[in-house]
LOMITI-452077 format. One record per residue (C-alpha): y, z, x; residue in one letter; residue number from 1; chain. Coordinates in steps of 0.2 Angstrom, whole numbers. Each point is the difference from the previous one (the first is absolute). Layout:
BEGIN
+-------+-------+-------+-------+-------+------+
:    py :    pz :    px : marti : vexmi : tilo :
+-------+-------+-------+-------+-------+------+
:     Y :     Z :     X :     A :   NUM :    A :
...
+-------+-------+-------+-------+-------+------+
//
This chain:
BEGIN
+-------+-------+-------+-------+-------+------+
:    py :    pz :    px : marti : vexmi : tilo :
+-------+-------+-------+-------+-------+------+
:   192 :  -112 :  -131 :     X :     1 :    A :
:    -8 :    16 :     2 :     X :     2 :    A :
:   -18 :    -6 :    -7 :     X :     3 :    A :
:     1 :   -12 :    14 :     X :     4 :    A :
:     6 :    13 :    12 :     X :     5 :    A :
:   -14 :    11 :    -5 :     X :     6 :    A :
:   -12 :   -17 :     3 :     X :     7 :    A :
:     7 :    -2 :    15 :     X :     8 :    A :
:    -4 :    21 :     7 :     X :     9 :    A :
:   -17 :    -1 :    -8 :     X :    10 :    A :
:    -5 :   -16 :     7 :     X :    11 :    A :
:     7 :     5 :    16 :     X :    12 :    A :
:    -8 :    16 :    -1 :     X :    13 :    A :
:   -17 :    -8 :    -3 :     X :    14 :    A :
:     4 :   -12 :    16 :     X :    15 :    A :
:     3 :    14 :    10 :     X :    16 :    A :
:   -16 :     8 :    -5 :     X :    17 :    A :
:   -12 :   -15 :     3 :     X :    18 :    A :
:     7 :    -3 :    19 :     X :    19 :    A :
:    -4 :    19 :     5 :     X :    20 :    A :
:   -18 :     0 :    11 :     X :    21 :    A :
:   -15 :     6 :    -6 :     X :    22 :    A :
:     2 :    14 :    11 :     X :    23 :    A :
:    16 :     7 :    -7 :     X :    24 :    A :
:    -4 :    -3 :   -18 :     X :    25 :    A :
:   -18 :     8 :     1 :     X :    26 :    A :
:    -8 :     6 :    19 :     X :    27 :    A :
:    16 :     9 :     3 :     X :    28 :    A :
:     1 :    10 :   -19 :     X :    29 :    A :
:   -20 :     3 :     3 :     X :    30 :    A :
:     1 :     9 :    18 :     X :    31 :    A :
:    14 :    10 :    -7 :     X :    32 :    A :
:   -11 :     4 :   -14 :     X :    33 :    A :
:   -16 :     1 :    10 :     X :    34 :    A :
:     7 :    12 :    11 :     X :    35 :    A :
:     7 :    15 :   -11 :     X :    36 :    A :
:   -16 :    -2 :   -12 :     X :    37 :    A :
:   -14 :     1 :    15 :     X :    38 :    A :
:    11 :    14 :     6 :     X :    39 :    A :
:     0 :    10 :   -18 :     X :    40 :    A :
:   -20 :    -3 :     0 :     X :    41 :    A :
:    -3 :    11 :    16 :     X :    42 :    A :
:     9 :    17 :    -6 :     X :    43 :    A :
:    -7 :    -5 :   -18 :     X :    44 :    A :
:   -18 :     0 :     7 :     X :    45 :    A :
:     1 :    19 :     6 :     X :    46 :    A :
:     7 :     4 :   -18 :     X :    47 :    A :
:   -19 :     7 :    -7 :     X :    48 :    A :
:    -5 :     8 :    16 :     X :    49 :    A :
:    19 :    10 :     1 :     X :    50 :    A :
:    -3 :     5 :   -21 :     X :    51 :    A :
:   -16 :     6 :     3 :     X :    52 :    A :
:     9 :    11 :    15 :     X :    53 :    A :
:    14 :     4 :   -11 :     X :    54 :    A :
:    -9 :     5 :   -16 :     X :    55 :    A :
:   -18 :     6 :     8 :     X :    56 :    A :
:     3 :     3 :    17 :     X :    57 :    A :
:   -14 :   -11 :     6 :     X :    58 :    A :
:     2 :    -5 :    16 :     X :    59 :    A :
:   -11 :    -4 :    16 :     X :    60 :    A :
:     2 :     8 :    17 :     X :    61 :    A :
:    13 :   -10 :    10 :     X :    62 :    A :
:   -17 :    -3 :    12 :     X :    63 :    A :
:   -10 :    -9 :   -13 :     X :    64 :    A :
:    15 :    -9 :    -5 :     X :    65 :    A :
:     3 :    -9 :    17 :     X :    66 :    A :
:   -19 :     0 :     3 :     X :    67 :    A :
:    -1 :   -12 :   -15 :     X :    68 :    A :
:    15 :   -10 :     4 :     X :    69 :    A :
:    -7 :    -5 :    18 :     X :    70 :    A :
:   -18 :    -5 :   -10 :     X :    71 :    A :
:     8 :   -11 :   -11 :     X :    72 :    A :
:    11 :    -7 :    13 :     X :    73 :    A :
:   -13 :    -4 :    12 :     X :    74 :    A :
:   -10 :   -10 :   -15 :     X :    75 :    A :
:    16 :    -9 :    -7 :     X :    76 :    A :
:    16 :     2 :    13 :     X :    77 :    A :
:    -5 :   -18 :     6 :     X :    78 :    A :
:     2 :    -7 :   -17 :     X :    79 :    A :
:    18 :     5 :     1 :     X :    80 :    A :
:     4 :   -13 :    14 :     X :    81 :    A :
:   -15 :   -14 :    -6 :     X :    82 :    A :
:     3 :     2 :   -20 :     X :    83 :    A :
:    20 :    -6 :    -1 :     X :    84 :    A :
:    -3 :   -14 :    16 :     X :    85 :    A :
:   -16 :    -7 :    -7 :     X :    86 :    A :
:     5 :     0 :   -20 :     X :    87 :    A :
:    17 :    -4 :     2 :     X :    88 :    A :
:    -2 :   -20 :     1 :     X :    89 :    A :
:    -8 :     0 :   -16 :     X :    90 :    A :
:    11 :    14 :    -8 :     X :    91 :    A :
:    19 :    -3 :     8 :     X :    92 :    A :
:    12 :    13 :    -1 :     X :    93 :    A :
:     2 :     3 :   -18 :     X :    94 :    A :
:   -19 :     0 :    -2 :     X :    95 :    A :
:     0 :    12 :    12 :     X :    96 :    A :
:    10 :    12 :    -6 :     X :    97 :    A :
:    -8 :     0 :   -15 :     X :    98 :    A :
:   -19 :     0 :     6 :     X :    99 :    A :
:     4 :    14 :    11 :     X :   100 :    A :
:     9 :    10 :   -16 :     X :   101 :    A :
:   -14 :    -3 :   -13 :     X :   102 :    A :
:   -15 :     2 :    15 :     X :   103 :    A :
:   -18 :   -11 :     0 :     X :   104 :    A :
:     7 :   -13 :     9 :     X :   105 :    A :
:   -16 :    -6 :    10 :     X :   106 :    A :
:   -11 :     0 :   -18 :     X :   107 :    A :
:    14 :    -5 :   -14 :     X :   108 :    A :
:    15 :    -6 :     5 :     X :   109 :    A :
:    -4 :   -10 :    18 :     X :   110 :    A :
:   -12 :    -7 :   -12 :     X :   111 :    A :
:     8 :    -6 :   -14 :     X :   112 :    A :
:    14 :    -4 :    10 :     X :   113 :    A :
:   -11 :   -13 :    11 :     X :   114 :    A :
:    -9 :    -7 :   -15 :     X :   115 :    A :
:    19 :    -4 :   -10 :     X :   116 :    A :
:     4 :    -9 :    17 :     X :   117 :    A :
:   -15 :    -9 :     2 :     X :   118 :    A :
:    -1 :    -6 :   -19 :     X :   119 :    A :
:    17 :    -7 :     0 :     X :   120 :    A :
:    -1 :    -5 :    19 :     X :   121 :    A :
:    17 :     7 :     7 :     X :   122 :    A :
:     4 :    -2 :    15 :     X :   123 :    A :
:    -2 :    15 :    10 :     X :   124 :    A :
:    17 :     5 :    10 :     X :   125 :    A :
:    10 :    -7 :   -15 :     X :   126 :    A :
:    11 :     7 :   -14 :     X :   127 :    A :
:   -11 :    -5 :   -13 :     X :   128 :    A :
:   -15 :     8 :     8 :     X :   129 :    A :
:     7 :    17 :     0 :     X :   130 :    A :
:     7 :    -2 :   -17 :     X :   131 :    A :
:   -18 :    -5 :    -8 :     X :   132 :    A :
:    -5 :    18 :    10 :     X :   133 :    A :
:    12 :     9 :    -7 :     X :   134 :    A :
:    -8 :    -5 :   -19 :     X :   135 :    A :
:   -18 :     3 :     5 :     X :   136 :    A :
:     5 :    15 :     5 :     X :   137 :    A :
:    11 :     8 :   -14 :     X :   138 :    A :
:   -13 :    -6 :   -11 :     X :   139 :    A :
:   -16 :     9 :     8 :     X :   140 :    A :
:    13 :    15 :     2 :     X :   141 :    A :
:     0 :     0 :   -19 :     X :   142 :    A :
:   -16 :    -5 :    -3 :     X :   143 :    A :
:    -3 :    15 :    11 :     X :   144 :    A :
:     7 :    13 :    -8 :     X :   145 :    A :
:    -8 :    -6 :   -16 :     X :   146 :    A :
:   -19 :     3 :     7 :     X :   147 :    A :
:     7 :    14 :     6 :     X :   148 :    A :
:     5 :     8 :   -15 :     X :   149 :    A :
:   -17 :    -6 :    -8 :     X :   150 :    A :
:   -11 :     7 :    13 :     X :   151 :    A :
:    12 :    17 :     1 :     X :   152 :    A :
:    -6 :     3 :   -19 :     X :   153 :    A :
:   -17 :    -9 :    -1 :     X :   154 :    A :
:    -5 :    -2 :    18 :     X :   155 :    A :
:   -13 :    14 :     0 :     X :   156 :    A :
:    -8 :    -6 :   -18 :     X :   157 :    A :
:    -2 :   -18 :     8 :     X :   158 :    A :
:    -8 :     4 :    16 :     X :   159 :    A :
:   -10 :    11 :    -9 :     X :   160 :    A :
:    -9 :   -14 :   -12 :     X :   161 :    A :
:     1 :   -13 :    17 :     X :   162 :    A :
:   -19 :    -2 :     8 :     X :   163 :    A :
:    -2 :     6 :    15 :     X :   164 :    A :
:     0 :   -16 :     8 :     X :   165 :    A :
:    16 :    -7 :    -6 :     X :   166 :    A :
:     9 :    17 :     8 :     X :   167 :    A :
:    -9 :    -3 :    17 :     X :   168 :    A :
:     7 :   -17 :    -1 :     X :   169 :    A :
:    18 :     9 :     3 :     X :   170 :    A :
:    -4 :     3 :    16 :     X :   171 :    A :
:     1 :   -17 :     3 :     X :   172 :    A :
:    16 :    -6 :    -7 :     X :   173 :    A :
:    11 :     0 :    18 :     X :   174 :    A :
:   -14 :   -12 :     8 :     X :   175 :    A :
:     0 :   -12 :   -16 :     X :   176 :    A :
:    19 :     1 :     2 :     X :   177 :    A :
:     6 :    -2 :    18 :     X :   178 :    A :
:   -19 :   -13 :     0 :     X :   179 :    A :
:     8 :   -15 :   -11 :     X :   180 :    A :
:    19 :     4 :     8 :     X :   181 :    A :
:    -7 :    -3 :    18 :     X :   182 :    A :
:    -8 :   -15 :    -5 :     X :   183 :    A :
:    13 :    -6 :   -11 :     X :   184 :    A :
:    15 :     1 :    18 :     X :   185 :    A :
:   -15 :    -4 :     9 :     X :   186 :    A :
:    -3 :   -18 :    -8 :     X :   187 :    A :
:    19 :    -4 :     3 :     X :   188 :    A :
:    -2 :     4 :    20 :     X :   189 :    A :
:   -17 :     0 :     4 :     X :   190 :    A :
:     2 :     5 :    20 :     X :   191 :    A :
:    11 :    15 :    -4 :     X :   192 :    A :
:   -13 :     6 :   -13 :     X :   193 :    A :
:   -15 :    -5 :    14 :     X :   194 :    A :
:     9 :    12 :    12 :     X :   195 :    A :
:     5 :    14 :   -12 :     X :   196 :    A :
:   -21 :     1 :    -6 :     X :   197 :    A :
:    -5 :    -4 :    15 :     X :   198 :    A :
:    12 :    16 :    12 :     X :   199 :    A :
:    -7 :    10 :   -17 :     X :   200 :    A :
:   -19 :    -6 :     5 :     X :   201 :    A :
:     3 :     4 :    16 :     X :   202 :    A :
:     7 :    18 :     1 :     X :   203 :    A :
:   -11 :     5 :   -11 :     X :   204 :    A :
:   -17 :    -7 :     5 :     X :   205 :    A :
:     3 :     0 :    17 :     X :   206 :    A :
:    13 :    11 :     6 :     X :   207 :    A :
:    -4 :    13 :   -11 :     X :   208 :    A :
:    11 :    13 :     8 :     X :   209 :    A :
:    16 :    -1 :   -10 :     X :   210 :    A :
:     3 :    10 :   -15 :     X :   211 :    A :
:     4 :    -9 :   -17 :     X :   212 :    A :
:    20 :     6 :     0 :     X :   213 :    A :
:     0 :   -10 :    17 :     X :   214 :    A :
:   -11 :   -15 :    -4 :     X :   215 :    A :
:    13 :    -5 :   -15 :     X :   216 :    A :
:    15 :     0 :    10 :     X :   217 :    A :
:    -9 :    -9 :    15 :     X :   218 :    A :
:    -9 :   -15 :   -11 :     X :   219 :    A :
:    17 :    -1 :   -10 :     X :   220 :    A :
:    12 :    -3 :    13 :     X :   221 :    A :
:    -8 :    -7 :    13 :     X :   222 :    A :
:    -3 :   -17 :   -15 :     X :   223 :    A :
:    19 :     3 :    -3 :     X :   224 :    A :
:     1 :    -3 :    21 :     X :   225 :    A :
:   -13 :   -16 :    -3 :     X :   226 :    A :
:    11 :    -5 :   -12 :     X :   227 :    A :
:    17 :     2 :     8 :     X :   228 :    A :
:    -8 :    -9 :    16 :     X :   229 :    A :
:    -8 :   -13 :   -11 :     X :   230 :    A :
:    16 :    -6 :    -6 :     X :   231 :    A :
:     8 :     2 :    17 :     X :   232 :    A :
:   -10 :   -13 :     5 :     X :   233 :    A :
:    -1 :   -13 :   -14 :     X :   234 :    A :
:    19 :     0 :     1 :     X :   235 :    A :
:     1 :    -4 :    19 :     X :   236 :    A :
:   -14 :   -13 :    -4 :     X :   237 :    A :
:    10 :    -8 :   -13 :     X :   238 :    A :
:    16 :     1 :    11 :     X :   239 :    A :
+-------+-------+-------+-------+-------+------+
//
C-alpha cells in the first residue's frame, strides 16, 4: 500500500512538473539569476581600481576620472541601446544574461550562437532556438577561459615567435567576423540585408557627416523599421 502510494506522489509529482511552461520552469529561474549576477559584476569590476587605492593610494584626479568616462561614452554609449535590441533575437534571454556576464558578445558569443542555430536550423523566436544558444554559448564561455589561461601564461612567448604578418592579420578579425554573419542573415532576407548595406553605403560615402557612434545606431534601427514595416505589409497583403 504505501509503495503504491509513493508511485502515486512521485508520478504525480513528475506530472505536475511536465505541465509547468517553459517560462516558469527556466526563463523565470534565469532572470532571477541573471539579475543578481550582472548586478554583483558591476561593484566586482571597481574591486582592482579600489585595492590599488586602498593598498597604494593611486588614484586619478576626480577631473581625469570624468573626463575619461565621457570619451568612452561618446565612442560606445550607443552600443548600450543597439547591442541588447540587435543580438537579442539570436541570443534570447538566457543568452543574454550570460553574453553580457562573460563579455565579447559581437566576436564570440553572437557568433557562435548564430552558427549553432543555423547548423541545426531552429527556428528563430522558438524554444529550441534559444536553448541551442544557450549551449553555444556556455561552451565558448569555457573554451574562453581556457585560451585565456593559455595566453595569460604563454601569450607573450607566442606572439613573440608569430611573423609579422600573421599579427597584422589580427587587425582584421572583427571584419572576417561580423563579414560571414551579414552574409549568412543576409541570405535568409535579402531586401533587409540590401537596405542594411545599402543605409551603410550611404551614410558613409555620401553623407559623410555622421560620426561612427551615430552611423551604427542609425543603419541598425532604421532596417529594424524596414523590417517591422515590411511584415506590416505582407500580413495585410495576406489578409
Amino acid at each position: 500500500m504505501d509503495a503504491k502510494l509513493n508511485i502515486g506522489t512521485t508520478f504525480k509529482k513528475s506530472e505536475d512538473k511536465s505541465n509547468l511552461s517553459y517560462d516558469e520552469v527556466f526563463t523565470k529561474p534565469i532572470i532571477k539569476t541573471g539579475r543578481w549576477t550582472l548586478l554583483l559584476a558591476i561593484p566586482l569590476s571597481f574591486l582592482p581600481a579600489i585595492y590599488l587605492w586602498l593598498r597604494y593610494g593611486a588614484i586619478p584626479p576626480v577631473g581625469a576620472i570624468l573626463t575619461g568616462w565621457f570619451l568612452i561614452a561618446s565612442i560606445f554609449g550607443s552600443y548600450y541601446f543597439i547591442e541588447p535590441i540587435s543580438y537579442f533575437p539570436v541570443l534570447g534571454v538566457s543568452g543574454t544574461y550570460m553574453s553580457f556576464l562573460a563579455g565579447n558578445i559581437g566576436n564570440m558569443r553572437l557568433p557562435v550562437a548564430a552558427v549553432a542555430q543555423e547548423a541545426l536550423k531552429t527556428e528563430p523566436g522558438t524554444h529550441k532556438h534559444e536553448l541551442v544558444a544557450v549551449l553555444a554559448i556556455a561552451g565558448s564561455i569555457i573554451t574562453n577561459l581556457v585560451v585565456v589561461a593559455i595566453a595569460a601564461t604563454a601569450g607573450a612567448t607566442i606572439m613573440s615567435i608569430l611573423p609579422p604578418a600573421v599579427i597584422a592579420a589580427f587587425d582584421y578579425v572583427l571584419p572576417s567576423i561580423f563579414g560571414p554573419m551579414f552574409a549568412m542573415f543576409a541570405i535568409k532576407h535579402p531586401k533587409f540585408g540590401i537596405f542594411a548595406l545599402g543605409m551603410a553605403l550611404f551614410l558613409v560615402g555620401i553623407v559623410k557627416v555622421l560620426p561612427v557612434y551615430l552611423i551604427i545606431p542609425t543603419v541598425v534601427f532604421s532596417t529594424i523599421g524596414f523590417a517591422v514595416s515590411s511584415y506590416k505589409r505582407s500580413k495585410k497583403a495576406a489578409k
